[in-house]
C-alpha positions as a Markdown table, in Angstrom:
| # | Residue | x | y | z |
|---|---|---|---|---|
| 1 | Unk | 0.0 | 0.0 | 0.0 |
| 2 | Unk | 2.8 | 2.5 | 1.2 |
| 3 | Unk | 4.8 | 1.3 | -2.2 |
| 4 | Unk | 1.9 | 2.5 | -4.2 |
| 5 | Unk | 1.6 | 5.9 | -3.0 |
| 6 | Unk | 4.8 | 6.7 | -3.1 |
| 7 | Unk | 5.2 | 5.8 | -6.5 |
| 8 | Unk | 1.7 | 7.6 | -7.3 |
| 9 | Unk | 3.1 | 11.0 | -5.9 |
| 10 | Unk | 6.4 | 10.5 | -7.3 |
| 11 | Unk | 4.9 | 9.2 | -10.8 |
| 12 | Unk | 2.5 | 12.7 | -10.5 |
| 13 | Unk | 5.7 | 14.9 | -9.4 |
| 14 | Unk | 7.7 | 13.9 | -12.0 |
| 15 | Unk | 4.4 | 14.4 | -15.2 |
| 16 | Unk | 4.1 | 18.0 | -13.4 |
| 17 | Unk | 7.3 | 19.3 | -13.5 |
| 18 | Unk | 7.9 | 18.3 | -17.0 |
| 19 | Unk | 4.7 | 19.9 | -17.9 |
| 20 | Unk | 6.6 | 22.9 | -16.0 |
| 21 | Unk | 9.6 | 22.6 | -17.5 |
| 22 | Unk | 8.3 | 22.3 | -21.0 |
| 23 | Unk | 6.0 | 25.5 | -20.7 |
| 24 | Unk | 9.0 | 27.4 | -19.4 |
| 25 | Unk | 11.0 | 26.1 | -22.4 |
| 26 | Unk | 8.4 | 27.7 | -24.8 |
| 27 | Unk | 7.3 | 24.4 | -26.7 |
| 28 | Unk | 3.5 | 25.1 | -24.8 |
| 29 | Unk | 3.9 | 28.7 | -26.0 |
| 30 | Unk | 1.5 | 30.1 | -29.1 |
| 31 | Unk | 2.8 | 30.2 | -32.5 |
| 32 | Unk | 3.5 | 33.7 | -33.4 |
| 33 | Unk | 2.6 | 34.2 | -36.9 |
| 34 | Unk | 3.2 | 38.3 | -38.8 |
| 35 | Unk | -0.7 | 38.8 | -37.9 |
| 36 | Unk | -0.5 | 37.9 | -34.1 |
| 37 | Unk | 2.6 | 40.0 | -33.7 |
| 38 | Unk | 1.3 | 43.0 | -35.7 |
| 39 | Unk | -1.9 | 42.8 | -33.8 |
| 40 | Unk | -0.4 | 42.3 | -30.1 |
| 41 | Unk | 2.6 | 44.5 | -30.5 |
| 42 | Unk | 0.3 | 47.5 | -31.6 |
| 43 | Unk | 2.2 | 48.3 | -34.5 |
| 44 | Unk | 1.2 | 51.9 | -36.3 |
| 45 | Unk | 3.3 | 52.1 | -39.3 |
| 46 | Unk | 3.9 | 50.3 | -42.4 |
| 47 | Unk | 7.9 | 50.5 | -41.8 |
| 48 | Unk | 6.9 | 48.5 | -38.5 |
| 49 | Unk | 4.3 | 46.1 | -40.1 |
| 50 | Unk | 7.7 | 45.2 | -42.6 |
| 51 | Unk | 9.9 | 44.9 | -39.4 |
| 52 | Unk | 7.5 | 42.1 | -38.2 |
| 53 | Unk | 7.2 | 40.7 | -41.4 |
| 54 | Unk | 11.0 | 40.2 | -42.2 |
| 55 | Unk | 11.7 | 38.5 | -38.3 |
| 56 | Unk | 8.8 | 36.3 | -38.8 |
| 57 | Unk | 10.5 | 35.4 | -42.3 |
| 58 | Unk | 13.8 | 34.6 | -40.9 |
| 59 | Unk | 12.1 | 32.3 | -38.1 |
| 60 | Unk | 10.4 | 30.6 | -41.1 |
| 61 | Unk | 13.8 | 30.4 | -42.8 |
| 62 | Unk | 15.1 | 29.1 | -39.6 |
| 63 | Unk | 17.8 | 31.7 | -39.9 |
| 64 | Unk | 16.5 | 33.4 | -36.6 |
| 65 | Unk | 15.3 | 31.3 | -34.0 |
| 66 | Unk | 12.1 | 30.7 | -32.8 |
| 67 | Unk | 13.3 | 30.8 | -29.5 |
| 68 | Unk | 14.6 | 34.4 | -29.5 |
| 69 | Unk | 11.1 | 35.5 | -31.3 |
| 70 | Unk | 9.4 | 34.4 | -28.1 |
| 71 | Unk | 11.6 | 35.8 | -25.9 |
| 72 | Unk | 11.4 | 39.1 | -27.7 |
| 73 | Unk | 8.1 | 38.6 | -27.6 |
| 74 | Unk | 7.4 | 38.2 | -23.7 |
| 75 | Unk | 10.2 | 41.1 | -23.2 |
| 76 | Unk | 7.8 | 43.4 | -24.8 |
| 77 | Unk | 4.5 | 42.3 | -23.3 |
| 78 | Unk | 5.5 | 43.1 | -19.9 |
| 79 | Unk | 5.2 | 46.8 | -21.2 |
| 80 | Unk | 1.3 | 48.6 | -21.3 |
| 81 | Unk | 2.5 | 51.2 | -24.2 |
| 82 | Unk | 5.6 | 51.3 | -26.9 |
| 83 | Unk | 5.5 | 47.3 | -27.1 |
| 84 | Unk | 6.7 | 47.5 | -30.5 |
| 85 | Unk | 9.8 | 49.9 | -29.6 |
| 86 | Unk | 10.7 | 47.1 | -26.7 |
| 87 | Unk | 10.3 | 44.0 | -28.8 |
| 88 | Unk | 12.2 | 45.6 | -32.2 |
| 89 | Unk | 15.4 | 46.6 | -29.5 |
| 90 | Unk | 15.3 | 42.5 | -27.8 |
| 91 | Unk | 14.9 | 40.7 | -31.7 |
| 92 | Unk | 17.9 | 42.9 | -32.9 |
| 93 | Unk | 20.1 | 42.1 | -29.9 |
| 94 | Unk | 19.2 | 38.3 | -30.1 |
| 95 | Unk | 19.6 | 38.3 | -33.5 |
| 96 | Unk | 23.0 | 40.0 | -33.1 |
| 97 | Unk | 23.5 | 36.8 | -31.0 |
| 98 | Unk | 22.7 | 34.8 | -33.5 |
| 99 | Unk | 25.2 | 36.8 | -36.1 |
| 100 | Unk | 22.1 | 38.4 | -38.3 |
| 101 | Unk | 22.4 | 42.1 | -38.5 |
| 102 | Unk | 17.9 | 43.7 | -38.8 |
């Protein structure tokens, strides 16, 4: 009886923290597609619009990573106002990172 439990609370331990583990990797996180981004980062101008357009190209390409899009991504949603200004600063330092000059 004792043997079961303990393997039941281990068994459930171990299913939720890889749950945690792979939200907190991003592989639970949306897809971010040019509409999403345009949409959530409040984008005014058609120089911005192209911005979005050309990261969300290079993630496509898989010249940019996908992971640095979402990191970008939840770097500017922490922000109420100039979301666009925060994420276009964190893609062009990742993607500095990842030797691709925006």
């Amino acid at each position: 009886m004792l043997r079961r439990t303990v393997l039941k609370t281990l068994l459930g331990a171990l299913v939720a923290g890889f749950a945690g583990l792979k939200t907190h990797l991003g592989f639970a996180a949306e897809r971010l597609d040019a509409a999403t981004l345009k949409k959530r980062l409040q984008t005014r101008t058609r120089a911005n619009d192209e911005f979005i357009d050309k990261v969300v190209g290079l993630v496509a390409a898989k010249k940019l990573s996908e992971r640095s899009l979402h990191v970008a991504y939840g770097a500017a949603m922490r922000y109420r106002s100039n979301r666009f200004a925060y994420f276009s600063t964190a893609i062009k330092r990742l993607a500095k990172n990842e030797g691709i000059t925006l």
